[in-house]
SEVODO-917079 format. One record per residue: residue in one letter; x negated, y, z of N, C-alpha, C in turn. Coordinates in steps of 0.1 Angstrom, whole numbers, plus 2048, in hexadecimal, padded with zeros to 3 digits. Atoms other than C-alpha are relative to their C-alpha. Example, Ala and Ser with C-alpha at 12.3 -4.5 7.8 and 13.67 -1.06 7.14 Angstrom:
% residues 2
A7F77F48007857D384E7F780C800
S8097F58007777F584780880B808
% end
This chain:
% residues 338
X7F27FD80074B7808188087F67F7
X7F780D8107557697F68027F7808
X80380D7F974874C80E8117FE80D
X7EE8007F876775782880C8007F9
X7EF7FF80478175C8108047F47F8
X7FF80E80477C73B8028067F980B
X7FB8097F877E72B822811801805
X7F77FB7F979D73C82980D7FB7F4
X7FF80480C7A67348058097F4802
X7F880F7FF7B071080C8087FC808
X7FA7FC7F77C671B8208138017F6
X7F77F880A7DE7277FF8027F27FB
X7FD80F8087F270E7EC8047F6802
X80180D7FE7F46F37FF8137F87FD
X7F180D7FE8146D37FE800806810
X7FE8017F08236D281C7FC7F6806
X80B8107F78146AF8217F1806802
X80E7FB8027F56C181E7FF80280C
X8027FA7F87FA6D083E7FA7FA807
X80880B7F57F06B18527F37FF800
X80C8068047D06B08417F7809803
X8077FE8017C76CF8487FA804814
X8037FD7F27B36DE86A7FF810805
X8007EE8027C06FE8777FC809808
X8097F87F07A87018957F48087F4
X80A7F780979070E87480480E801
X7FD7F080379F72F875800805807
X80B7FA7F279173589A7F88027FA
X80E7FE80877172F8898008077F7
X8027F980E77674486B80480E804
X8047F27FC78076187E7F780180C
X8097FE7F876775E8997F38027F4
X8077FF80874D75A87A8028127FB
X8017F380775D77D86B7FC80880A
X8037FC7F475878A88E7F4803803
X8098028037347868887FB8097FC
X8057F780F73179486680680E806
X8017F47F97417B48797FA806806
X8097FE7FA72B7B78917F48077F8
X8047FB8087117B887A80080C7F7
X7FE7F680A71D7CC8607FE813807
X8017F27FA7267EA87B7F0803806
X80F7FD7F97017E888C7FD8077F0
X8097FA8106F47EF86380580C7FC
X7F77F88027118068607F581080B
X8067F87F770081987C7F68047FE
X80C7FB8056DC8158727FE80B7F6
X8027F880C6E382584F7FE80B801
X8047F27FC6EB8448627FA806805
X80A7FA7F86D68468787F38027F6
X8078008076BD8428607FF8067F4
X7FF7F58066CB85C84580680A808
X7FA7F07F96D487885E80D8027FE
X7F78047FF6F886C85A80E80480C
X7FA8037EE70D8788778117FC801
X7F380980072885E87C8047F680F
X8018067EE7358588A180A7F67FE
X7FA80680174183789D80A7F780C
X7FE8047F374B8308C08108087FE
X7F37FB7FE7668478BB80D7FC7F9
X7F980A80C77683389D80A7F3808
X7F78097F878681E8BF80A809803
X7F77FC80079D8378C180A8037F7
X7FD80080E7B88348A880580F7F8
X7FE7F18037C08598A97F38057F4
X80B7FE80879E85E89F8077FC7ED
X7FF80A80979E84488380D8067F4
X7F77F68027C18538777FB80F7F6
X8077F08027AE87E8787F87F67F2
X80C80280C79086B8628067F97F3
X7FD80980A7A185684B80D8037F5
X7F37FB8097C48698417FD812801
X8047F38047B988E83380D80A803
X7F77FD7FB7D28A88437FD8127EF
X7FE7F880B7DB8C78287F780A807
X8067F37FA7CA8E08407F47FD807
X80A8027FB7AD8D18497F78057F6
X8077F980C7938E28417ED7FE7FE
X80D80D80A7738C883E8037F3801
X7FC80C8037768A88307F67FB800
X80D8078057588948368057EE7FB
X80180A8057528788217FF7EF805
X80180C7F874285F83A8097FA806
X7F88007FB75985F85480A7FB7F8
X7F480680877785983E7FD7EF7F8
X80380B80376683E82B8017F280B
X80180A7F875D82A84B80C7FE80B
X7F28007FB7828338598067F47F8
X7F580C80C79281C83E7F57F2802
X80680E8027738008408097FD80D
X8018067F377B80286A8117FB7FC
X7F18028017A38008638007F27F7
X80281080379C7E184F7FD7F3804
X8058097F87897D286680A7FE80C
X7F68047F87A57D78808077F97FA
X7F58078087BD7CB8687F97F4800
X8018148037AA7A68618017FB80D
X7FD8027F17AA7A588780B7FB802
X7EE8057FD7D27A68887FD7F87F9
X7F78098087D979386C7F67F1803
X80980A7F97BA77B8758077F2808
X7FA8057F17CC77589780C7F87FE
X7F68058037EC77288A8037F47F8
X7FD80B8067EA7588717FA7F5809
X80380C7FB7D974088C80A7FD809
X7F78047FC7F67488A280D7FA7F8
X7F880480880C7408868027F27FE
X7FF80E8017FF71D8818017F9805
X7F980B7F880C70B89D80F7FF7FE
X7F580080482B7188938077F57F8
X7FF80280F82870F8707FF7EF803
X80280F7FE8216E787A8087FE80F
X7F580A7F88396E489680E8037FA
X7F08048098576EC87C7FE7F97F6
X8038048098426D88668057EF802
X7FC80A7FA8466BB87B8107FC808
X7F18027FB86B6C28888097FA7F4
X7F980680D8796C28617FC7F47FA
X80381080686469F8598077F980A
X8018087F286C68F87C8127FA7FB
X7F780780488967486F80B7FE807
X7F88027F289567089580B80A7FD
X7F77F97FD8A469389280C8017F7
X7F37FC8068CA69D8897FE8077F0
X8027F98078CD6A986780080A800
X7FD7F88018D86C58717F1809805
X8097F97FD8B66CD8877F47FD7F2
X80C8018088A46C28698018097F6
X7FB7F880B8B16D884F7FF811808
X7FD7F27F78B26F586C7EE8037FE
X80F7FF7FE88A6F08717F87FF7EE
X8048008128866EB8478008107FD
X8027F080888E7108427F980A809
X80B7F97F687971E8657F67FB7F7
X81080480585D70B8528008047F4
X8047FA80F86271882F7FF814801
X8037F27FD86873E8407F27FE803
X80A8027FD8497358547F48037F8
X80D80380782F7268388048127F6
X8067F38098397478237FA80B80C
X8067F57F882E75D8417F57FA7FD
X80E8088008107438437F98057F7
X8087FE80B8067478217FF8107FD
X7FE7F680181276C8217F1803802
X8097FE7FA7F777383C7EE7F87FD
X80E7FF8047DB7628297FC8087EF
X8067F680A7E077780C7FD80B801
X8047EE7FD7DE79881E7EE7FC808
X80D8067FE7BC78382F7F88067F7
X80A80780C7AE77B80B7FE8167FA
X7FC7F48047B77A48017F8808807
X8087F57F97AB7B781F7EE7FD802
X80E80680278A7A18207FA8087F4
X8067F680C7867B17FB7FE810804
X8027F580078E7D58077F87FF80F
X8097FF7F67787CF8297F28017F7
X80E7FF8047597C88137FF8107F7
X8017F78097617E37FA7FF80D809
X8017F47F77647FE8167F5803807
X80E8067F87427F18297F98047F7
X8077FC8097337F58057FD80D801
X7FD7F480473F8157FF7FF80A80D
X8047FA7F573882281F7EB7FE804
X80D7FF7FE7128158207FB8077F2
X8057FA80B70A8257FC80380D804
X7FF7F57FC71A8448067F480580D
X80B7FB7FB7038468257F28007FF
X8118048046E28388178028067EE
X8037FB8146DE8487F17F97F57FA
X8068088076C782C7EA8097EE806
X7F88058016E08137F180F7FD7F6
X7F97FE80A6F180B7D280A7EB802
X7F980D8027057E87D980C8027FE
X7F17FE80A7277E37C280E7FD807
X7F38027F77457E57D38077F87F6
X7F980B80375F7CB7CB8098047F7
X7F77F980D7777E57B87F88107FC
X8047F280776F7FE7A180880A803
X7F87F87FE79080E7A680A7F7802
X7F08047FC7B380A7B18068087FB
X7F27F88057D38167A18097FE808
X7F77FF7F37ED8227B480D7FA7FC
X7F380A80180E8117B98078057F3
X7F680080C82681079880E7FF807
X7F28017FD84C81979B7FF7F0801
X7FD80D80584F7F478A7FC7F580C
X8058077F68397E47A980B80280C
X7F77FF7F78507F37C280F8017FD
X7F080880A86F7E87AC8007F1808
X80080C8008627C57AF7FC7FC811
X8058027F38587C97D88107FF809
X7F48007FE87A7D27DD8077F17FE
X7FA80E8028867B17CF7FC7F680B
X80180D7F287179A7E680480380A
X7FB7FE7F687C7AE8038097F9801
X7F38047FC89D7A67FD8037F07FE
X80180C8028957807F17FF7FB80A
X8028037F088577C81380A80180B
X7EF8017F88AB7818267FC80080D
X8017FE7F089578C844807810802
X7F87F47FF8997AD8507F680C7F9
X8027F780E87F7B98348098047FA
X7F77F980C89D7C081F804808803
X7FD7F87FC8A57DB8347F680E7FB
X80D7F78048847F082A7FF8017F3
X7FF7FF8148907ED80280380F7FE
X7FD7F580889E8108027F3808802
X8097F87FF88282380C7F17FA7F7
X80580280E86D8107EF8058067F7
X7FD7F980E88481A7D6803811807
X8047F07FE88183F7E67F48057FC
X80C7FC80486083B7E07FC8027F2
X7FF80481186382D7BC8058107F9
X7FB7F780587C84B7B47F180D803
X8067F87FE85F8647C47F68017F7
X80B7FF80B8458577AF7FE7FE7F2
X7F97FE80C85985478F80080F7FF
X7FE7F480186287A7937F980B801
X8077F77F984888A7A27F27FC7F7
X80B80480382B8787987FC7FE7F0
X7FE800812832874770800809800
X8017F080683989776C7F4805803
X80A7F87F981A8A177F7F47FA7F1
X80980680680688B7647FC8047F4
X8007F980D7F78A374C7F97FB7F4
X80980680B7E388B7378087FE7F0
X7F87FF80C80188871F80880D7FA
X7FA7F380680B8AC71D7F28037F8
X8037FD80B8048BD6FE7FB811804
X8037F77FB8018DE7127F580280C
X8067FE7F27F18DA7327F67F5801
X8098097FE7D88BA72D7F6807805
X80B7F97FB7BC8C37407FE80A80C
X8037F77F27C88D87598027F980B
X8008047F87D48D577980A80A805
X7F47F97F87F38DE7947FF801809
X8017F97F17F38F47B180F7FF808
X7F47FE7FA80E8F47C780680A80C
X8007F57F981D9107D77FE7FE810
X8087FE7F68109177FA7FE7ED807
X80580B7FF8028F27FA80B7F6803
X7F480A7F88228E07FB8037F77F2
X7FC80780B8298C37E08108037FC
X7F48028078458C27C68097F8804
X7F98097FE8648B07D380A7FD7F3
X7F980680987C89B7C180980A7FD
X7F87F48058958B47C28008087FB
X8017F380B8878D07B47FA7FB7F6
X80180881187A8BE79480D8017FC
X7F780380689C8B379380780E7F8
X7FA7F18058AC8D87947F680D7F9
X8087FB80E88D8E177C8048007F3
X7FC80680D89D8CB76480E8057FA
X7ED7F88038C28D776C80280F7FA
X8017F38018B88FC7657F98007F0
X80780080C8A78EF74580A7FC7F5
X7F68098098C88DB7398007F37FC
X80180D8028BB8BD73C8027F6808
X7FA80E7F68CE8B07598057F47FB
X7F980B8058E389A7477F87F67F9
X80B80B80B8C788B72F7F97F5810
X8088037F68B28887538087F7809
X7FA8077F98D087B7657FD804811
X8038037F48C588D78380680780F
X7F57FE7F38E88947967FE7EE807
X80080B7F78E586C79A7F07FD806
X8107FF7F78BF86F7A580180280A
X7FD7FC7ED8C88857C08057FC809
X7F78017FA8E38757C97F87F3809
X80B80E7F48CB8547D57F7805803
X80B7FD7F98AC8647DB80580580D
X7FF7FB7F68BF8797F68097F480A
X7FF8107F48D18588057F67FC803
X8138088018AF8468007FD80A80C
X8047F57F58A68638158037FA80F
X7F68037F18C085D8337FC7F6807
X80380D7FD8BB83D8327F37FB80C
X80C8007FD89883D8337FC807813
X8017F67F589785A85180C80080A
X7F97FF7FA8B58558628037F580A
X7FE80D7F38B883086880A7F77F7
X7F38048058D982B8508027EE7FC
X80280D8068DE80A8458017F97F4
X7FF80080C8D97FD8278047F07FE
X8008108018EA7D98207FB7FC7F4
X80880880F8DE7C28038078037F3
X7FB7FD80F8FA7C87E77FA8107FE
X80A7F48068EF7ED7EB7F68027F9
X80B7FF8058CE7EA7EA7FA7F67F1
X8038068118CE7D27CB8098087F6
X7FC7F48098E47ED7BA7FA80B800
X8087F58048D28067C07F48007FF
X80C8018098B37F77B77FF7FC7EE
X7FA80380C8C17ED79680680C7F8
X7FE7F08038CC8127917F6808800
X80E7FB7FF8AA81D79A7F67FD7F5
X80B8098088968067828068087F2
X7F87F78128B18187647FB80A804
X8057F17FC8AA83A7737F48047FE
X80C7FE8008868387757FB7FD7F5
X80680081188082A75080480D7FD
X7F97F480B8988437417F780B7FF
X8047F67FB8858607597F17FB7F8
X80E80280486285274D7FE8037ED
X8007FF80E86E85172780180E800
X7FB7F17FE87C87772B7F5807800
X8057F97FC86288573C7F28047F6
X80C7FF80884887E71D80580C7F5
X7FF7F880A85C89570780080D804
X7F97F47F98698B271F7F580180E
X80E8037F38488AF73C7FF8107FA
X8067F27FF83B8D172C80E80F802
X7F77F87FF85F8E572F8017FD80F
X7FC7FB7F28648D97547F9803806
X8087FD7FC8468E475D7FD811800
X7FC7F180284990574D80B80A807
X7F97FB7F586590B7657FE80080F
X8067FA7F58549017827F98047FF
X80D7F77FF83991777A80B810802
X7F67F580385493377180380380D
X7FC7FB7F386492F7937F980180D
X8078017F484892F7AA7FB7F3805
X7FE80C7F884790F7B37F07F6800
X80B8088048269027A37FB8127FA
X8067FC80780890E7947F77FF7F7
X80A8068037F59037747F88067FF
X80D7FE8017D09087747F57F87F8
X80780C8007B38FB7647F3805809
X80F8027F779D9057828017F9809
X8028057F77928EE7978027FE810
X7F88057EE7A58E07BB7FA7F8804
X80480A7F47948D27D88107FA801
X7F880D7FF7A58B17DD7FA7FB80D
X80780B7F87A489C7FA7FB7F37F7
X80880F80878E87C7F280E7F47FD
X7F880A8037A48617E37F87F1808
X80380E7F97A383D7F27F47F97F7
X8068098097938327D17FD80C7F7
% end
């Protein structure tokens, strides 16, 4: 797999004079070559179980409903097998290098006939300078789609790993990550920004990042008992299995007196646009959405600083009102990705 992501590799980087030099019938060959190594891999995939009493019907993994049931854990389901799930996320990988595979070879004819319209001296300035910014949108898709290549190549082997150890016990080969951390407000602060940098119709999909940002500022910090002085070590139930929303934290805080410190009449007030937006369809233009990511990024420090002093009093109210429950006995969990 190293050996493919290199090839794919030299791909990254380049001048734009470079482009003549290079050959972009190789990336038939390089996804016919991964095409291969799939092959493979699912026959071994198969063996393993057959040969630990494994039962994993992989034929059904072409349906993406299936794929979907095994791979995203539903609150009411009530067995979670391990295999299955694992080799849901390898197979959804493997579709995925497929698209993006595809797409970046359709892309490179593109990419070299605006490459050759904006050099080509014959033409009007006007078509030259017109075909200069198709080729600089272009090469960033171009290069876009070999970073998500160079990426999913990493999480295809790591999932193949981690699916043949799981069914063989004596199969101990190291997957590629140890762990993964989940997205940071601060990451989806700064995703937001290229959306809108990019002046496609990405910029349109910025509020429902910073809905996100707000969700997992509010929701997900408070939940984090490693820094309470009360509750380290336990754990939080949620009343009849339903998660904490932004809102009721907020009106945890307001009933505590700590709206004003928390600030979170103006929380509500975007998370529940962010909402609309997100669910309705609304439109969100660019001065907006750079103000109110710029109001978000204040909101979400301030709420992150707050919540280290005052985490064990809002908590004590949603426990008060029903809403939660701490425990330190142990909750089945769906399996995490990582």
């Amino acid at each position: 797999m190293q050996q493919l992501i290199n090839k794919y590799g030299k791909f990254e980087n380049l001048l734009p004079e470079d482009l003549k030099k290079m050959d972009f019938n190789e990336l038939k060959g390089f996804k016919d070559e991964f095409k291969l190594i799939t092959f493979e891999d699912l026959d071994n995939v198969r063996k393993l179980a057959k040969e630990n009493n494994v039962i994993l019907q992989t034929e059904k993994f072409r349906n993406p409903d299936y794929i979907i049931r095994m791979g995203f854990y539903h609150e009411n389901d009530t067995i979670q097998e391990e295999a299955p799930f694992y080799f849901a996320h390898w197979f959804m990988s493997l579709v995925t290098l497929d698209m993006v595979t595809n797409a970046v070879i359709e892309l490179s004819s593109s990419l070299m006939n605006y490459y050759d319209q904006y050099t080509n001296e014959n033409n009007t300035p006007y078509d030259r300078k017109f075909n200069f910014n198709r080729f600089v949108r272009t090469w960033q898709d171009f290069y876009g789609y070999e970073v998500n290549i160079k990426q999913t190549i990493y999480d295809y082997y790591d999932w193949y790993m981690r699916t043949c150890n799981l069914i063989d016990p004596n199969n101990n080969e190291r997957p590629y990550y140890a762990l993964k951390s989940d997205t940071t407000p601060r990451e989806l602060n700064a995703a937001v920004k290229e959306l809108l940098l990019h002046g496609n119709e990405g910029r349109l999909a910025g509020f429902s990042l910073l809905r996100t940002m707000i969700e997992v500022t509010v929701v997900q910090e408070l939940l984090d008992l490693e820094d309470s002085p009360k509750y380290k070590g336990k754990l939080v139930e949620f009343s009849n299995d339903y998660p904490l929303s932004v809102n009721a934290v907020c009106k945890a805080i307001d009933r505590i007196a700590y709206g004003n410190l928390f600030k979170t009449d103006t929380i509500i007030r975007l998370y529940n646009w962010q909402s609309r937006v997100s669910h309705v369809g609304f439109r969100s233009d660019e001065y907006l959405t750079w103000f109110v990511r710029s109001i978000c990024a204040q909101l979400c420090n301030a709420f992150s600083q707050n919540v280290k002093l005052h985490r064990d009093k809002i908590l004590d109210n949603l426990e008060k009102t029903g809403q939660i429950k701490i425990t330190s006995k142990m909750i089945h969990k769906p399996q995490s990705c990582y």
